[in-house]
N, C-alpha and C positions, 0 to 999 in steps of 0.2 A: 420156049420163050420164057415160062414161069421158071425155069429153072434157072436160067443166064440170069435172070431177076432177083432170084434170092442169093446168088454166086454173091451179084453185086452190093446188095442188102448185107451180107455176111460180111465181105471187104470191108464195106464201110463200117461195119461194128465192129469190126478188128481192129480198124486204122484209128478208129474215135477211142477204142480200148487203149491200145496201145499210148496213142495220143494222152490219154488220161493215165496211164501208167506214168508215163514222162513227166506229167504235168504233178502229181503225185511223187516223184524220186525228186524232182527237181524242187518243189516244195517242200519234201523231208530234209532234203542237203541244207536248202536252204534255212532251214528250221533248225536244224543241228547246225549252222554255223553262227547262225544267232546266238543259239544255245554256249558255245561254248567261245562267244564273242562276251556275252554278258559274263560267264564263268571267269574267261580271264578278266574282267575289268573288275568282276567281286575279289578274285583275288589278288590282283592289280589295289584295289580300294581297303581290302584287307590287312594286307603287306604297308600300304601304306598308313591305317589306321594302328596298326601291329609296332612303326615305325614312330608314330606321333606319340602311342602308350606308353614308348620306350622311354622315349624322349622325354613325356613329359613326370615318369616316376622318377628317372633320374634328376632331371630339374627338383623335385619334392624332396628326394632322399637328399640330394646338397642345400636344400632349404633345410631341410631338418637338421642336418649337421651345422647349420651356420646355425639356426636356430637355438642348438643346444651350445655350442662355443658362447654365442650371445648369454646365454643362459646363466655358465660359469661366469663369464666376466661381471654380470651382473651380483650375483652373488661373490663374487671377492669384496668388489666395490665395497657393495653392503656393508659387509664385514670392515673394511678398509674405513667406508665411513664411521664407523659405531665408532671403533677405536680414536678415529680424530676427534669427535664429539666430546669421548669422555677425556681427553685433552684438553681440549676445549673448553670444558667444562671445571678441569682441573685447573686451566688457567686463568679462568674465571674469577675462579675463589682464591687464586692466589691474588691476584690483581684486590678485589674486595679487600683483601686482607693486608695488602701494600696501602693501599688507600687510607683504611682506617689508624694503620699504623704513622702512615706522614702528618695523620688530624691529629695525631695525638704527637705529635715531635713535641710541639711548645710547649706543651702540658710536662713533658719527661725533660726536656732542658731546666725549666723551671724548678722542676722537684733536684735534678743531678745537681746543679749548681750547691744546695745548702749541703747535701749529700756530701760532697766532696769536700766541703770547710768542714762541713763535722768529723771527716775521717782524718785530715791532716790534725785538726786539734788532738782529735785522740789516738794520733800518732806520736806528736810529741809529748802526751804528757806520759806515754808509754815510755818512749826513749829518756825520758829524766826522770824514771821512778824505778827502771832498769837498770840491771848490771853494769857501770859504766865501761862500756869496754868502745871502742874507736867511738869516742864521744863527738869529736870535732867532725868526723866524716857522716855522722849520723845526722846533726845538728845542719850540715850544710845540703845536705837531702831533701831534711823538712823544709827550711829557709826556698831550696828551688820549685819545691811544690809548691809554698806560699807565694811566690813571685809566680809563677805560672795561672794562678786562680786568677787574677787579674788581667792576664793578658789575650787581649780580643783578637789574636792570630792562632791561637789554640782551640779549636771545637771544644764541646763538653765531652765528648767519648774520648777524646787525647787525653785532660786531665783526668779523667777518672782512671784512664790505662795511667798513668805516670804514677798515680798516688795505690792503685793495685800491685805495680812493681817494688814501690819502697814498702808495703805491706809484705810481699814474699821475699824482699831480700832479709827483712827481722823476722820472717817465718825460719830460711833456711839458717840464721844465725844459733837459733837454739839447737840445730844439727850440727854445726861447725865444731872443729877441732883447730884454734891457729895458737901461733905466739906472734909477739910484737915486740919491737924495743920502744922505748918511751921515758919520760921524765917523769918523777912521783916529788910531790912534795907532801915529806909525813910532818911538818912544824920544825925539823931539823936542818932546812934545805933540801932543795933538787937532788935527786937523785936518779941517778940511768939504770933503769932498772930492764928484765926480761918477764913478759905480761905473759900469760899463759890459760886460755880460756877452752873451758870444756863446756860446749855446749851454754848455758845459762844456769848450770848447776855449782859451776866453779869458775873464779877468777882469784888468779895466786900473781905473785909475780916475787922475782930475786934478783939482789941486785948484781952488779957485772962480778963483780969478788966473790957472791957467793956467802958474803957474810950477813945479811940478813933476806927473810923471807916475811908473806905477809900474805891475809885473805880478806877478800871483798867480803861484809858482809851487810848484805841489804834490808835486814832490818833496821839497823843503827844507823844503813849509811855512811858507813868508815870503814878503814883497815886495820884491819886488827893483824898486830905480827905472830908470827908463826915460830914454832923450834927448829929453827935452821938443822939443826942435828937430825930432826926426824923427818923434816920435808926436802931436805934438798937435796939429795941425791933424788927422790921421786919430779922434782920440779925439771933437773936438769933434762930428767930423762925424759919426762912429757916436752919441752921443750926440743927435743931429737927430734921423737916422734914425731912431732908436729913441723918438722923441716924436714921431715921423709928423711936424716939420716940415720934413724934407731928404727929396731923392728917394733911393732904395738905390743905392747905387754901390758898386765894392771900391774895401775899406780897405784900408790897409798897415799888420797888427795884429802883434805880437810873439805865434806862435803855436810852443809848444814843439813839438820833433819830437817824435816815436815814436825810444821807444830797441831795441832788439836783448835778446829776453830772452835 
């Protein structure tokens, strides 16, 4: 009876072992699926923090490249600006100096105006103390300047350009080489004579036969005649010259010295 007793005492530790074995495996299972239920959701949370890190450097690194684009454009500008400033700046002072220049217009019209009568006067008393050579075409020159100074449809910078012109064309007279035909009256009657001017150093002139010659001279203010024998083949031939059909050669001209002031 003690025996069949303990059989069933041992069954029943067996069955409660066992029981508890199960109970134990199916706790372990359980435990390891948890385990590697949280594993996947770490690397599930991983992967997708892995994802977001990705994500969000890439977003940083195209910040930073727009960053540095912005960067350059900023500094062109800069530069871009400086340059228009000292434009700017440059215009400035021009403008200032436009300005002060229109204050002063009246003041320089006022001063031009005498300016200009005093150049024509001492242009003509140049042209009548000079060589007289195209005396009538120099004379109606001065006459147009004088008539111009009066006239209130001409600016002062026009008359001053008018009266600068009839200045360089007696400038380039003292360069010139011409002849001319013309009437001379020596106390004898007119005579049709050929004028012959070198520069402002000479003025000869002969008449159409050839038989008499004669030179300017501006001290006296007269003509004085010449030795037809010894100036007038050199006359004719300055007179070629001077109509381009003889080649330039020297002449043998009756040229007054320089006196001793």
């Amino acid at each position: 009876m003690t025996s069949y007793r303990l059989k069933n005492v041992l069954l029943v530790a067996v069955a409660s072992l066992s029981a508890l074995v199960g109970l134990a495996a199916s706790a372990q299972t359980s435990t390891l699926d948890n385990i590697l239920e949280v594993s996947a959701q770490k690397t599930t949370a991983a992967r997708e923090s892995q994802a977001k890190v990705d994500r969000l450097a890439d977003e940083t690194r195209n910040l930073l490249d727009d960053y540095k684009t912005v960067m350059k454009q900023i500094d062109g500008l800069r530069v871009y600006n400086a340059r228009l400033q000292r434009q700017i700046d440059n215009q400035l002072r021009r403008i200032a100096d436009i300005d002060d220049s229109i204050d002063q217009v009246t003041i320089i019209q006022r001063q031009m105006t005498p300016l200009v009568i005093r150049m024509i006067d001492g242009l003509e008393q140049f042209v009548e103390m000079d060589v007289p050579f195209n005396l009538e075409e120099r004379r109606q020159r001065i006459e147009f300047l004088k008539t111009n100074v009066d006239r209130s449809d001409l600016t002062v910078a026009e008359k001053f350009r008018q009266v600068l012109e009839a200045y360089n064309i007696e400038l380039q007279y003292g360069r010139g080489f011409e002849t001319y035909s013309d009437t001379i009256d020596l106390g004898n009657g007119a005579r049709d004579v050929d004028f012959l001017r070198i520069g402002r150093i000479a003025l000869v002139y002969q008449s159409s036969d050839g038989a008499e010659a004669g030179v300017w001279n501006n001290n006296t203010r007269s003509w004085e005649p010449l030795d037809s024998g010894e100036y007038s083949a050199a006359i004719r031939k300055g007179v070629r010259i001077a109509k381009k059909t003889a080649t330039i050669e020297l002449l043998n001209m009756p040229i007054a010295a320089p006196e001793a002031q």
